[in-house]
C-alpha positions as CSV (number, residue, x, y, z in Angstrom):
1,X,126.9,110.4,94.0
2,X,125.1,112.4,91.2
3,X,122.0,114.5,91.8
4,X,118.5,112.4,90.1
5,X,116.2,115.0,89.2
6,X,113.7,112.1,90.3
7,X,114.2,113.7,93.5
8,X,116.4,117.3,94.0
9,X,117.5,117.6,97.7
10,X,115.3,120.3,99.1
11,X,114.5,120.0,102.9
12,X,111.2,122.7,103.0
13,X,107.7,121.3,103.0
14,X,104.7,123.6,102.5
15,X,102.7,124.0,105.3
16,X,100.3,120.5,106.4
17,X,97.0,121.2,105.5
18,X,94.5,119.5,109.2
19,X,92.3,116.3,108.2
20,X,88.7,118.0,107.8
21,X,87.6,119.0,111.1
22,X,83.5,119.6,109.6
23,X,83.7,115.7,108.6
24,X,85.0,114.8,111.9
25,X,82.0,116.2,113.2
26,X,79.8,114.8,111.3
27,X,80.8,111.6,111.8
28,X,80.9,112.0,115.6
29,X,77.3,112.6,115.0
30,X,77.1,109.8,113.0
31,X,79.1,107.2,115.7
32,X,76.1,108.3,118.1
33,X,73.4,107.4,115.7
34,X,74.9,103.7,115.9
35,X,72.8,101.2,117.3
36,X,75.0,100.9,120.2
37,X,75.5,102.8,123.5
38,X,77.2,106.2,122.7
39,X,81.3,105.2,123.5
40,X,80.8,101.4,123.9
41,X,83.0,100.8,121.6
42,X,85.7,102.9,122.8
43,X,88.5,103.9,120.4
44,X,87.4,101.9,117.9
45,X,84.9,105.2,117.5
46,X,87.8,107.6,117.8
47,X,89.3,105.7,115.3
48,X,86.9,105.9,112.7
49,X,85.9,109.2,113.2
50,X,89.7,110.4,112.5
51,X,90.1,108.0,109.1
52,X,86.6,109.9,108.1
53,X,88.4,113.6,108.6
54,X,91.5,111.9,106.7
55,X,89.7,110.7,103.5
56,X,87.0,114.0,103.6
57,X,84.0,111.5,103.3
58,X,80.9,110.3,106.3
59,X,81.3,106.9,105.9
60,X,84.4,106.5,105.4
61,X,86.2,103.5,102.7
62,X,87.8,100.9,103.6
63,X,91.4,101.3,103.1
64,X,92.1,99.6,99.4
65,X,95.7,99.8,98.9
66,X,97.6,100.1,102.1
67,X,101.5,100.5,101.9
68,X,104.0,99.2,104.0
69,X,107.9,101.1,102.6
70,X,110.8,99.4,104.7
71,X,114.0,101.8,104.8
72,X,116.8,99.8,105.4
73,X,119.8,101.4,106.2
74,X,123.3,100.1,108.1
75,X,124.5,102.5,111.2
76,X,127.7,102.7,112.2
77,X,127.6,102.6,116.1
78,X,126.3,99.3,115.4
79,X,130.2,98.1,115.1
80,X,130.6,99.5,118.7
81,X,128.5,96.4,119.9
82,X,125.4,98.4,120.6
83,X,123.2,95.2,119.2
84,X,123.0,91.3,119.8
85,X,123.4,91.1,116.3
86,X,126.1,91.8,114.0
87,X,125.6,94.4,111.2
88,X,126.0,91.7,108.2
89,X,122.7,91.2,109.4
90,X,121.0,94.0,107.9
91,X,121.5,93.1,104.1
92,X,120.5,89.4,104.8
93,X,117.4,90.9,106.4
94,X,116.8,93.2,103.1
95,X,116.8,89.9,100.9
96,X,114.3,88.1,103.4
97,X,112.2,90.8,103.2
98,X,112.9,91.0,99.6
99,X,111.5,87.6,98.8
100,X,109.0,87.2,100.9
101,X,110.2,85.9,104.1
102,X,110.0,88.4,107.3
103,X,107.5,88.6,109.7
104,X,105.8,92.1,107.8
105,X,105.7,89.9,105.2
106,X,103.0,87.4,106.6
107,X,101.7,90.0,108.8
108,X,101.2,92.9,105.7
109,X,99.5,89.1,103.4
110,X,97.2,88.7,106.1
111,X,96.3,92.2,106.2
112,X,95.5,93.5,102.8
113,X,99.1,95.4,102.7
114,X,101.7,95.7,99.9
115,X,105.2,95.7,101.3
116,X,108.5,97.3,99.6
117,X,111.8,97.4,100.5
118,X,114.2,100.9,99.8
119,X,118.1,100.3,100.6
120,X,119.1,103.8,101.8
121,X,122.4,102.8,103.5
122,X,123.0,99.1,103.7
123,X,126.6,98.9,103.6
124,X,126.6,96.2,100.6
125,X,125.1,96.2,96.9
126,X,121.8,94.9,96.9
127,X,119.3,94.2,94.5
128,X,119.2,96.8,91.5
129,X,115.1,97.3,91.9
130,X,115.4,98.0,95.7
131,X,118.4,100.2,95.3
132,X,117.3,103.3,93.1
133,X,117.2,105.4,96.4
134,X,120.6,104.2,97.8
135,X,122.5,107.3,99.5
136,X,125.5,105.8,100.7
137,X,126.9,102.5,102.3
138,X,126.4,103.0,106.2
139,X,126.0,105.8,108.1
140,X,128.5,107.7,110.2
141,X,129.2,106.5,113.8
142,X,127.4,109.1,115.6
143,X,128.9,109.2,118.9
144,X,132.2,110.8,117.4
145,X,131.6,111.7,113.6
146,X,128.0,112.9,112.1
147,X,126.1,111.0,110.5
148,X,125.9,112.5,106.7
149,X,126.6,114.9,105.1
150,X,124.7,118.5,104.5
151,X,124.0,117.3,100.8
152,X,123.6,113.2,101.5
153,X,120.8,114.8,104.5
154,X,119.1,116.8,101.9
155,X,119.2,113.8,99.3
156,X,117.8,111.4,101.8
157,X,115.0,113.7,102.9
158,X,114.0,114.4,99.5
159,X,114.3,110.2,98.6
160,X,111.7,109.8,101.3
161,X,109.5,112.4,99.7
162,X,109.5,111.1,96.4
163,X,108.4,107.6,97.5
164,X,105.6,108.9,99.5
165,X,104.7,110.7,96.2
166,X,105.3,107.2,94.3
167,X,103.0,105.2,96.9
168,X,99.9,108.2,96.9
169,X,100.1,108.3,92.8
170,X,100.4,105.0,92.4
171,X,97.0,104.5,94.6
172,X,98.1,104.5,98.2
173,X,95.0,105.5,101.0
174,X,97.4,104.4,103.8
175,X,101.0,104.4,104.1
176,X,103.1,102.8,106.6
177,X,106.9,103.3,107.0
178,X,109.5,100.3,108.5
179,X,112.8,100.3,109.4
180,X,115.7,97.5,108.9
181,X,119.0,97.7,110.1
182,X,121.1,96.7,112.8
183,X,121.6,99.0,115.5
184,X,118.8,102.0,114.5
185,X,117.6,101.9,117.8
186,X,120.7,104.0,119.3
187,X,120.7,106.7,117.0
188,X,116.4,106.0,117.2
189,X,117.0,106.6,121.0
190,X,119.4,109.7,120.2
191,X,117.1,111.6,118.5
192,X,113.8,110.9,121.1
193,X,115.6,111.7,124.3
194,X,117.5,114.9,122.4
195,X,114.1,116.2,121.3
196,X,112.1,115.6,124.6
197,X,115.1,116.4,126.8
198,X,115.5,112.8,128.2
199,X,118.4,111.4,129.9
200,X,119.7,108.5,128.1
201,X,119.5,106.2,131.0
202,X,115.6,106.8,131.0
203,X,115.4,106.1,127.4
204,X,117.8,103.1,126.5
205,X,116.4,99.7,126.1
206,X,117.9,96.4,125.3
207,X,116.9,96.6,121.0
208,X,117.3,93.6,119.5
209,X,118.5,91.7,123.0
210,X,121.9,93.2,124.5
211,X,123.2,91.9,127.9
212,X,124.4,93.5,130.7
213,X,127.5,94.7,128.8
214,X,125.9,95.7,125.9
215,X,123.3,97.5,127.3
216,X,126.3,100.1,129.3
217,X,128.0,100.2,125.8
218,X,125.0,101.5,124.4
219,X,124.3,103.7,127.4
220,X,127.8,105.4,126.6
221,X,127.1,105.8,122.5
222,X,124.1,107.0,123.3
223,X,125.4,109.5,125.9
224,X,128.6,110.7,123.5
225,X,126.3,111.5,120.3
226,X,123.2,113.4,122.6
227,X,126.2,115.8,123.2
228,X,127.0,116.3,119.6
229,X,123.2,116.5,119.0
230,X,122.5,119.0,121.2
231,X,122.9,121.9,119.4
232,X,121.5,121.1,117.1
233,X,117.7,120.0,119.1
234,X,116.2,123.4,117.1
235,X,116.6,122.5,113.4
236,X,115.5,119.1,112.3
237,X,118.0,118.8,109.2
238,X,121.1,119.6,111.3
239,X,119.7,117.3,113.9
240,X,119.0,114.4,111.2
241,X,122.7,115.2,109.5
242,X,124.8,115.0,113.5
243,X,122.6,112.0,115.0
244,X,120.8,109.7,112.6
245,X,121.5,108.1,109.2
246,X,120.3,108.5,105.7
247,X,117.0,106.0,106.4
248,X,116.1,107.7,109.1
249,X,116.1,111.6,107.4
250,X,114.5,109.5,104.3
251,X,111.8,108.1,107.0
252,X,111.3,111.5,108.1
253,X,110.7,113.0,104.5
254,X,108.4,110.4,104.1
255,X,106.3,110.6,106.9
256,X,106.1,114.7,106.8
257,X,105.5,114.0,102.9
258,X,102.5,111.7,103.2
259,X,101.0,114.6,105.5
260,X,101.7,117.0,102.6
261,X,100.0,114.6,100.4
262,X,96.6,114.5,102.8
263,X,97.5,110.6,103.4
264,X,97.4,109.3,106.6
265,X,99.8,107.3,107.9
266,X,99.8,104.1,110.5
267,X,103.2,104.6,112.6
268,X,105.4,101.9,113.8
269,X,107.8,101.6,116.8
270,X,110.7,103.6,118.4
271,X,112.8,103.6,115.2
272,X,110.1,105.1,112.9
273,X,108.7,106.8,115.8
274,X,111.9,108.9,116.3
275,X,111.9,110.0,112.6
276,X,108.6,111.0,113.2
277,X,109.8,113.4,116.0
278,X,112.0,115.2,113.6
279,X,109.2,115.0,110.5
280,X,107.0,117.0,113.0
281,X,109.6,119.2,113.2
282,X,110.1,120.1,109.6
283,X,106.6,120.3,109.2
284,X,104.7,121.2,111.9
285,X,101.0,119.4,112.3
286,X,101.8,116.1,110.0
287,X,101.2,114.6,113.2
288,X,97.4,114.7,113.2
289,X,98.0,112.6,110.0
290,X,99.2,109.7,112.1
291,X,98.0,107.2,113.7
292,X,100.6,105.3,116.6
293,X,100.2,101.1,115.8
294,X,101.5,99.8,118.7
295,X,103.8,100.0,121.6
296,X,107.2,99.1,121.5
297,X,109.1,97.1,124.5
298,X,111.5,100.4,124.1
299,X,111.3,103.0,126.8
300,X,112.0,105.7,124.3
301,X,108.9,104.8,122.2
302,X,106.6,105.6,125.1
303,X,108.4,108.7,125.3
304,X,108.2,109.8,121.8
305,X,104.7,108.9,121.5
306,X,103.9,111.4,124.5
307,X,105.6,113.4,123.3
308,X,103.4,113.2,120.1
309,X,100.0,112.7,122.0
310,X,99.4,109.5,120.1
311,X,98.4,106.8,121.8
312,X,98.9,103.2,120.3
313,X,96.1,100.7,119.2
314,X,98.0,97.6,120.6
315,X,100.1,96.4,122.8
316,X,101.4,93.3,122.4
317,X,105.1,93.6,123.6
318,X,106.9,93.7,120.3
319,X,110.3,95.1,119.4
320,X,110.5,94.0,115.6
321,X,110.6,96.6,113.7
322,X,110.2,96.2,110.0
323,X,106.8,98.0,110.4
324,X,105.7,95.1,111.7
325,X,103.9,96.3,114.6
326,X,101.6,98.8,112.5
327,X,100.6,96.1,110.3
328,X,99.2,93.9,113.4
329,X,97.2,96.5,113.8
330,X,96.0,97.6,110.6
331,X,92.9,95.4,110.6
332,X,91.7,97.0,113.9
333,X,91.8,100.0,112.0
334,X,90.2,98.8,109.2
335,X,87.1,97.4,111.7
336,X,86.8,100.9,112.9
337,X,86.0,102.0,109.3
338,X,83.7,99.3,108.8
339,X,81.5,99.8,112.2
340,X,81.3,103.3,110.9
341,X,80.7,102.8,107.5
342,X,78.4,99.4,107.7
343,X,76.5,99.4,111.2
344,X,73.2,100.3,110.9
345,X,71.5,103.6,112.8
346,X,68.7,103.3,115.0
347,X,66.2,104.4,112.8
348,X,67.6,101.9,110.0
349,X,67.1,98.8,112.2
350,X,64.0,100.1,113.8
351,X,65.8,100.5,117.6
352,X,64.1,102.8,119.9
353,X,66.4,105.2,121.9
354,X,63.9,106.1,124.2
355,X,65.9,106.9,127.8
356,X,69.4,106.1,126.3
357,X,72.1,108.7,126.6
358,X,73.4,109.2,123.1
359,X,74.8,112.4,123.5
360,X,78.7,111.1,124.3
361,X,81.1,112.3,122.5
362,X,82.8,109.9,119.9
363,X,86.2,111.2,120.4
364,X,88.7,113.5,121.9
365,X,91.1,115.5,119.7
């Protein structure tokens, strides 16, 4: 595939400029002027105070234009019968979402959010305006063959970089990255328990719904590429190139690019999780741009997210994917802007504070 100059293939990001630690303060300060008991209303004050240090502003603004990207991309362990699904599956997913029809669909309507679709790898043509980005068809099958190549990892990488530009210049305030495609939670799983040194066994779940026998398959894959993905634990491109697939370096390039870009970012489950891992990697602090949404039913989503020191908003049990689990939780973020940009103070509403403790601190970083 020919080079776009829309986005050359270079892999360095400048170094992540920390949300404003001076606003943060201030609007601690502010959260304790609330007519409320200083803390009552737990993270929801955390919350607020961090999207405050994110946009540079005491109050902070409701997010206007929040942005759901879906990278869809076809993997292929997934022919090793890793999923309860076969991988057909993911371009009649991309068309659903596409149109209208997926659960971040309703979800992202209810919530205020835009949602687009990006075929990185779906082993099938799909629709020209989803397509622009496209890599390759599939991704290697990781337990015995890497994944990409040096220049298709660099490509991808700098695909997901030039969408998070597109989102931010287009008007973005809050991006949010999903995945679809069958069988991304192995090579998800790979890169987690390779970068937190996990044993596979405590890190495999059952993804979309595998028995017994499918579960052991994946147990094996899994096993196989973590020791062609060892080697490699010290330098995220090498690591994205062994044991991922094109949507998941794009993902990372994304993620690591929105931090760039001052813009934070409202994470997902294991799969955009694990490209998360590696985006921290490439550029050390994006994570303080993030935000975990909820908690996945995968035991290597718990893991990457300690790893991370995020902790989620929700948890509601959900293994979807498609980003849909950050978008249920969007509007609890956007009520933490609103009780610190709307409540009123004491003095405003004429409360006395006479004996009350208001001296707790709004957050912990």
């Amino acid at each position: 595939m020919t080079r776009d100059p829309e986005f050359p293939s270079d892999t360095e990001f400048p170094p992540v400029i920390a949300p404003d630690r001076e606003v943060r303060l201030v609007a601690e300060e502010r959260q304790r002027d609330l007519t409320k008991p200083a803390g009552s209303l737990g993270r929801l004050e955390e919350l607020g105070c961090w999207v405050s240090a994110c946009q540079g502003e005491v109050p902070p603004h409701p997010f206007r234009r929040p942005r759901v990207v879906v990278f869809a991309g076809d993997h292929g362990i997934a022919r090793g019968g890793v999923s309860a699904y076969p991988p057909e599956v993911t371009a009649q997913m991309v068309a659903n979402i596409r149109t209208g029809g997926a659960a971040v669909n309703v979800l992202a309507n209810i919530a205020g959010a835009g949602v687009r679709i990006v075929d990185i790898a779906v082993d099938s043509d799909t629709h020209p305006e989803i397509s622009h980005y496209k890599i390759r068809r599939s991704s290697g099958c990781i337990d015995r063959e890497d994944a990409l190549t040096d220049e298709e990892t660099a490509r991808a990488i700098a695909a997901g970089r030039a969408i998070a530009d597109r989102e931010v210049d287009e008007g973005a305030d809050l991006l949010i990255a999903g995945d679809m495609g069958i069988g991304n939670t192995t090579p998800a799983t790979v890169l987690i328990a390779t970068l937190t040194a996990t044993e596979p066994v405590a890190a495999v779940g059952r993804g979309t719904g595998v028995d017994d026998a499918g579960w052991m398959r994946k147990v094996t894959a899994i096993r196989d590429a973590m020791r062609r993905a060892r080697p490699h634990a010290k330098n995220p491109v090498a690591l994205l190139r062994t044991a991922s697939g094109a949507d998941f370096a794009a993902m990372a390039g994304y993620l690591a690019q929105a931090a760039v870009r001052r813009t934070p970012v409202l994470l997902d489950g294991v799969v955009v999780t694990a490209a998360a891992l590696v985006a921290e990697e490439m550029a050390p602090g994006a994570r303080h741009w993030w935000v975990a949404g909820h908690r996945s039913a995968e035991p290597a989503h718990t893991i990457a997210l300690r790893h991370l020191r995020l902790e989620p908003i929700v948890e509601l049990g959900m293994r979807l994917g498609e980003g849909s689990g950050a978008v249920a939780a969007l509007p609890v973020l956007q009520g933490a802007v609103g009780i610190l940009a709307h409540m009123a103070t004491f003095s405003e509403a004429g409360v006395s504070t006479r004996g009350a403790d208001t001296s707790a601190p709004a957050s912990v970083d």
